[in-house]
C-alpha positions in Angstrom: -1.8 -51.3 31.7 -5.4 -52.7 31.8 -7.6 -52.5 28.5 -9.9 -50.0 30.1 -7.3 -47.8 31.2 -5.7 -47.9 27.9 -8.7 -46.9 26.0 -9.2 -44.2 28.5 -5.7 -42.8 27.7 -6.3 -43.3 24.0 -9.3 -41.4 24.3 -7.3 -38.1 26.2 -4.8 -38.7 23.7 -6.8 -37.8 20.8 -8.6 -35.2 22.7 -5.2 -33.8 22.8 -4.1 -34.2 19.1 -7.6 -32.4 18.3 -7.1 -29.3 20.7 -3.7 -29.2 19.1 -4.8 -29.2 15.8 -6.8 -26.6 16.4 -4.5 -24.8 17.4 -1.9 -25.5 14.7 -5.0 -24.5 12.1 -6.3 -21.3 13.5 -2.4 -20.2 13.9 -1.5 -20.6 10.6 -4.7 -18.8 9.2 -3.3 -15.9 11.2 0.0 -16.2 9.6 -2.1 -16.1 5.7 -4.0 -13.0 7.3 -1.1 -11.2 8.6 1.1 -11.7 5.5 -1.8 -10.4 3.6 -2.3 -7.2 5.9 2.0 -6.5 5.8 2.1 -7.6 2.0 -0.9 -4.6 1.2 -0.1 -2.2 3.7 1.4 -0.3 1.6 3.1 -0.4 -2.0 5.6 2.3 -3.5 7.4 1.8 -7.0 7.7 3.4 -10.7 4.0 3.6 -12.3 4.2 1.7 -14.8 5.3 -1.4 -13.2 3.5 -1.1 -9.6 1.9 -4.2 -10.2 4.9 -6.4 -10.3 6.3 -4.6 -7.6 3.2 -5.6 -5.6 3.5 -9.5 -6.7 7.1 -9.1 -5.5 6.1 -7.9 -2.4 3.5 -10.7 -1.7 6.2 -13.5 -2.8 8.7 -11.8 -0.6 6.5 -11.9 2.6 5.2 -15.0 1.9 8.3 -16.5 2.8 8.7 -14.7 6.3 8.1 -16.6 9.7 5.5 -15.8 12.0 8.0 -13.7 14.1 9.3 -11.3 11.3 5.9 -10.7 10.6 5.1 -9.1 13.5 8.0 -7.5 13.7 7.2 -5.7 10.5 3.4 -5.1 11.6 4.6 -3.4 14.1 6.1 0.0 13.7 4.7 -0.5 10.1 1.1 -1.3 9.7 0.2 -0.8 13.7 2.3 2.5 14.7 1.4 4.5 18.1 -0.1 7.7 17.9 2.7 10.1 18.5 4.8 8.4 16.0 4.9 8.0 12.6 6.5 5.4 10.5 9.5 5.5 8.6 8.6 6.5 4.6 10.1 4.7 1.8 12.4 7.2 0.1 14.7 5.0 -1.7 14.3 5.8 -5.9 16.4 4.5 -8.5 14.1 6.4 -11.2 14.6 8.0 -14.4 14.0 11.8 -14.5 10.4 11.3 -16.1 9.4 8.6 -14.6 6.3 8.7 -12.2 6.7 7.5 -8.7 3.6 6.3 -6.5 4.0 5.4 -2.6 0.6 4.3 -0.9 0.0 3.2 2.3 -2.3 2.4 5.3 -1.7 3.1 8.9 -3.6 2.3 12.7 -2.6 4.5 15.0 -2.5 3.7 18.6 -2.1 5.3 21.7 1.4 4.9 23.2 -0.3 2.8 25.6 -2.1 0.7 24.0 1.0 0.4 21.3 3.1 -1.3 23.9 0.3 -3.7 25.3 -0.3 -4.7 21.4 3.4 -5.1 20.8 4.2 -7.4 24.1 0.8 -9.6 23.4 1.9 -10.0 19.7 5.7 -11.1 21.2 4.4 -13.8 23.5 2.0 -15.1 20.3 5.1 -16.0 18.4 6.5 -17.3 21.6 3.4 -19.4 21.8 3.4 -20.6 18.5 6.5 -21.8 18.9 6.1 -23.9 21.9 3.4 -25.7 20.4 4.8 -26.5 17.3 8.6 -27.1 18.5 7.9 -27.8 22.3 4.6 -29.3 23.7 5.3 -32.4 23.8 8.1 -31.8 26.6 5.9 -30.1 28.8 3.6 -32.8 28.9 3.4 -36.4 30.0 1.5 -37.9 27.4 1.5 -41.5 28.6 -0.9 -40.8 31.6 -4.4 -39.6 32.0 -3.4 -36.4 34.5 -0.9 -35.4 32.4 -3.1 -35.5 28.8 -5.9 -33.6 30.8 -3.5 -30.9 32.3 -2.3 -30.7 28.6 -5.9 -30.3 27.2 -6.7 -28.0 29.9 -3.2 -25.8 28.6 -4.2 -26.1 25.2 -8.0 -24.9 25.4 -6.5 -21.7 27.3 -4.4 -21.4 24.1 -6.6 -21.6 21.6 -8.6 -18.8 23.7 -5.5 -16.6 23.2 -5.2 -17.5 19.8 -9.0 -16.8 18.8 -9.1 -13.4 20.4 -5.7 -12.5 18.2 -7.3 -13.4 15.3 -10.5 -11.7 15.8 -8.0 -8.8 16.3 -5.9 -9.3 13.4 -9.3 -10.0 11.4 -11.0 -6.5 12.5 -7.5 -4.5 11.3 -7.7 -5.7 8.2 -11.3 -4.8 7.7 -10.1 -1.4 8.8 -7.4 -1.5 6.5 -9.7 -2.6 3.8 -12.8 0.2 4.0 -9.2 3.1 4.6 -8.2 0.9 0.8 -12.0 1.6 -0.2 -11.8 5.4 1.2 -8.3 5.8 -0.9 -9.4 4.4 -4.4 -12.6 6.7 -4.6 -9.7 9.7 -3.8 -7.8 8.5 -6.3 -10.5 7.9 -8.9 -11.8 11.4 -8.1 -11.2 14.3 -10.7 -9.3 16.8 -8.3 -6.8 13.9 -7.7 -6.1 13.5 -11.7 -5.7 16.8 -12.0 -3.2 17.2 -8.8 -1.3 14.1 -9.5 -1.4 13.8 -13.2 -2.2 17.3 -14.8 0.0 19.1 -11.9 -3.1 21.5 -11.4 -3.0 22.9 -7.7 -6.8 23.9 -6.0 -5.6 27.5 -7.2 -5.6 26.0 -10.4 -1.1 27.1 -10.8 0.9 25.3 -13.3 3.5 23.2 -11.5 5.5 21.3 -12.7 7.1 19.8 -16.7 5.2 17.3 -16.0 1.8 18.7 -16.1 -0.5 17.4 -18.6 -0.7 20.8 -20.4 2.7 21.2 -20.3 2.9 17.5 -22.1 0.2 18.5 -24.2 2.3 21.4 -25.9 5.5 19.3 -26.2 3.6 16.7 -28.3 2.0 19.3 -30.1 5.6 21.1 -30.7 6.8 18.1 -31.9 4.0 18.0 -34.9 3.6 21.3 -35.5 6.6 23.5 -35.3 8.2 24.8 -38.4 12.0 26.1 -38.2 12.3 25.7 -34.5 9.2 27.4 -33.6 5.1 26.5 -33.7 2.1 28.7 -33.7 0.5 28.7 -30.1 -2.9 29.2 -32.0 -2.6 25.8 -34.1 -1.5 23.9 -30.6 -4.1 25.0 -29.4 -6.5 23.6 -32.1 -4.1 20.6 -32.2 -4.9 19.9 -28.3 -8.5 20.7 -28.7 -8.9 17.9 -30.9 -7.2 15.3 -29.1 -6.7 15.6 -25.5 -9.7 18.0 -24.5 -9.7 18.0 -21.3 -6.7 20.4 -21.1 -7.9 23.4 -21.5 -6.3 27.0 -20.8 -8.8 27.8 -18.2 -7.7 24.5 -16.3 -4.9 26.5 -15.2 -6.4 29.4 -14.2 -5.3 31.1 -17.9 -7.5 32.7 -20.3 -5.7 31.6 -23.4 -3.1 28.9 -25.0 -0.9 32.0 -25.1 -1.1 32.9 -21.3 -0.4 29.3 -20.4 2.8 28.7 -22.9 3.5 32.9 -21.2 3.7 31.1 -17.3 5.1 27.8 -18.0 8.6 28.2 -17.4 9.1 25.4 -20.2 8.5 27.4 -23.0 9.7 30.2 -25.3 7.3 33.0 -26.4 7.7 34.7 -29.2 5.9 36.9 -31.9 6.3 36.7 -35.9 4.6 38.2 -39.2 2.8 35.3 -40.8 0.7 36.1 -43.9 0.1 39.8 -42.9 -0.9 39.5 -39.3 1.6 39.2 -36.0 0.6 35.5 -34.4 1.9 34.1 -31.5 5.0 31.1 -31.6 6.4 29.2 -29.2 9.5 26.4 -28.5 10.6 24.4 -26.0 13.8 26.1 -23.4 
């Protein structure tokens, strides 16, 4: 080979390694953004430790090829329309503990579902002919065959632009429905529904209510003999948890509320001249 040709190949050569570079670098930002977008997607676990369930869930995906990826976007994160995806139902909790499950979701039509799914299966198969394959499709050693292989490779890094935009756009969306959930859950009808057990007809709901809570710990100071005065929990509650209030619950007194909630014993005694209300725990 002639020094002119040579330095002509050299030249398509490198034009080649750049396009395939390219290629290699834009793929594997997808493959940060997409184990981001299945790592967040959604999160369920005991309260109090939902952050290292989260960390687990990032170190687990982290470790996951291109291919299980999108095979757990889809049907997962990117479900069609008429479909819903399978909930996480699996619990290994103690009876008080608190369980929280949230998640994001893009909906599709069945249509456009199944054009997403098959355009996502021929990305992995595209990712891994370049990074296992290319060079057996191509004859490096001469000029035609290092432009036919630029000319494949600039097609490719179309393909793999345009899914990244994609993939970049769904998480965005995933992020402002993330944005749209947090000011939910930082909302006071939220706290009360999820932590207080206080329904929009304002019912008591549940043992686990805050008021319900509330009277428990106050039991625990106050009661004499098996039994304390529903007037002095109230006082007792008052002064350190205010925000639970009878009228929270749609009761006009501390002894209306200990009356409903099926958690509690009502009962009546003589103290110091005058009948007063007493309660205990069932």
């Amino acid at each position: 080979m002639d020094v002119s040709l040579e330095r002509e190949l050299d030249a398509h050569q490198k034009e080649v390694q750049l396009f395939l570079g390219k290629c290699i670098l834009r793929l594997q930002q997808y493959e940060r953004l997409i184990k981001a977008i299945v790592a967040d997607h959604k999160v369920s676990g005991p309260a109090h430790s939902i952050e290292q369930v989260r960390a687990a869930r990032a170190e687990e995906t982290a470790r996951k090829t291109l291919g299980s990826l999108v095979g757990e976007l889809i049907g997962s994160y990117v479900v069609p329309s008429d479909e819903r995806a399978p909930q996480d139902t699996s619990s290994s909790l103690a009876e008080d503990d608190a369980w929280i499950a949230l998640g994001t979701q893009l909906s599709l039509p069945a249509s456009e579902f199944a054009r997403i799914n098959q355009e996502l299966k021929e990305l992995v198969a595209l990712r891994n002919d370049l990074v296992h394959h290319f060079f057996d499709h191509f004859d490096m050693q001469s000029v035609d065959g290092c432009v036919v292989a630029k000319e494949s490779l600039s097609v490719s890094l179309n393909r793999i632009e345009d899914h990244f935009q994609q993939l970049s756009e769904w998480a965005k969306d995933m992020i402002r429905m993330r944005r749209m959930l947090s000011e939910v859950v930082q909302s006071e009808a939220f706290r009360d529904k999820v932590f207080n057990s206080v329904s929009e007809d304002q019912a008591l709901e549940s043992e686990h209510s805050g008021v319900v809570i509330a009277l428990r710990e106050a039991f625990s100071v106050l009661s004499v003999d098996g039994w304390a005065c529903v007037d002095e929990a109230g006082r007792w509650i008052a002064a350190r948890n205010p925000e639970q209030t009878p009228s929270k619950y749609g009761c006009n007194s501390w002894r209306q509320v200990v009356h409903e909630a099926s958690n509690f014993k009502l009962k009546y005694f003589e103290k110091q001249g005058r009948r007063s209300a007493f309660f205990q725990e069932k």
